[in-house]
C-alpha positions as CSV (number, residue, x, y, z in Angstrom):
1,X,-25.3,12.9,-61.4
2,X,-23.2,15.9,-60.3
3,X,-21.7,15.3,-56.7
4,X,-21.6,11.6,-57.2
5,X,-19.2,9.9,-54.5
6,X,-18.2,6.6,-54.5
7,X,-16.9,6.1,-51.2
8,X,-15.1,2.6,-51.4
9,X,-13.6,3.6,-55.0
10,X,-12.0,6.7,-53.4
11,X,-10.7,5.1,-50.8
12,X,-9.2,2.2,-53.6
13,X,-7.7,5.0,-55.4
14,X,-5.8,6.8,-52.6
15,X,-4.9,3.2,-51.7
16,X,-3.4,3.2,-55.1
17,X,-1.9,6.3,-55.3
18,X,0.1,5.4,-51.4
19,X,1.6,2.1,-52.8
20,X,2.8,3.7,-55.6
21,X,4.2,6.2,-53.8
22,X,5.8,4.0,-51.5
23,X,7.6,1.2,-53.8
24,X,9.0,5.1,-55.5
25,X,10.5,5.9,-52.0
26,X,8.5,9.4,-52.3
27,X,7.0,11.6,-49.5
28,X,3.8,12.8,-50.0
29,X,5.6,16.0,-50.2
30,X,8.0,14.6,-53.1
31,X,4.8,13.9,-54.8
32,X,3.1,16.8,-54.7
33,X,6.1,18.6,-55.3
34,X,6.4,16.5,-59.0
35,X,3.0,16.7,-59.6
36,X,2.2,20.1,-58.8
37,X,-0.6,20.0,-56.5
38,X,-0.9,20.3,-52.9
39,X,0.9,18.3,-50.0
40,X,-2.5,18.3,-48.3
41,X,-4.3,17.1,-51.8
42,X,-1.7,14.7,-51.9
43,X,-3.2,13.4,-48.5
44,X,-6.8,13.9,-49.2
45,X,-6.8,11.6,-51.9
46,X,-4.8,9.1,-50.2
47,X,-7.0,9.1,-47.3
48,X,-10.2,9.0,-49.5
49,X,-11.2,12.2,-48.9
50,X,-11.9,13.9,-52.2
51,X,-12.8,12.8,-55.5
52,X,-9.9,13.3,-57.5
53,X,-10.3,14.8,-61.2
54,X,-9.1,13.3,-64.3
55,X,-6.5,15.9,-64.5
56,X,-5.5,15.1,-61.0
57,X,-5.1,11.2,-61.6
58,X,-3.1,12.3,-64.6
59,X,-0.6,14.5,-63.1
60,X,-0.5,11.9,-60.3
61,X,0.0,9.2,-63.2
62,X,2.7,11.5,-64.9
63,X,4.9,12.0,-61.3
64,X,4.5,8.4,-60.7
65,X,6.1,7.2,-63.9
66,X,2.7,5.4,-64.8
67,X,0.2,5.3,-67.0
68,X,-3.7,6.4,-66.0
69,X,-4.7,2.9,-66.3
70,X,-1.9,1.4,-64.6
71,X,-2.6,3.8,-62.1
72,X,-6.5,3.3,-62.1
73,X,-5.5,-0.4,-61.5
74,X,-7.7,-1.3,-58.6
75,X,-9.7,-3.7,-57.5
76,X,-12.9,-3.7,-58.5
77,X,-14.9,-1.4,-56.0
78,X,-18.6,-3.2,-54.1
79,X,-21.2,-3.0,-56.1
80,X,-23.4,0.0,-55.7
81,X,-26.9,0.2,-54.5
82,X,-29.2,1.3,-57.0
83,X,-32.9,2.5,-56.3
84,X,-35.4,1.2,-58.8
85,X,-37.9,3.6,-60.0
């Protein structure tokens, strides 16, 4: 299953990633700045655009004074539609 997106999860974690990135008082620029990546990652994955790595969530996790699971503390994404073969 390489290439597997899950839309409405990606979008959940950027969600994530914003809020607590907001209750910090951080610019996405702080952010990337502390975590090392890109200000336009930083955005990307915000917006839902990419599919973050596990490294990425845990340098995100590490700037944001979380843990991974805190951080991967989202609401459970719609369930996905599977073909039957």
């Amino acid at each position: 299953m390489i290439g597997v997106r899950d839309y409405p999860f990606m979008n959940a974690f950027g969600n994530r990633v914003r809020e607590l990135r907001i209750e910090r008082k951080l610019s996405q620029e702080q952010l990337g700045h502390l975590a090392q990546i890109s200000l336009s990652q930083v955005a990307r994955i915000e917006h839902g655009k990419i599919n973050a790595t596990i490294c990425t969530a845990k340098v995100l996790a590490e700037a944001l004074d979380v843990t991974v699971s805190e951080l991967m503390a989202i609401e459970k994404s719609p369930a996905r539609i599977s073909a039957k073969f």
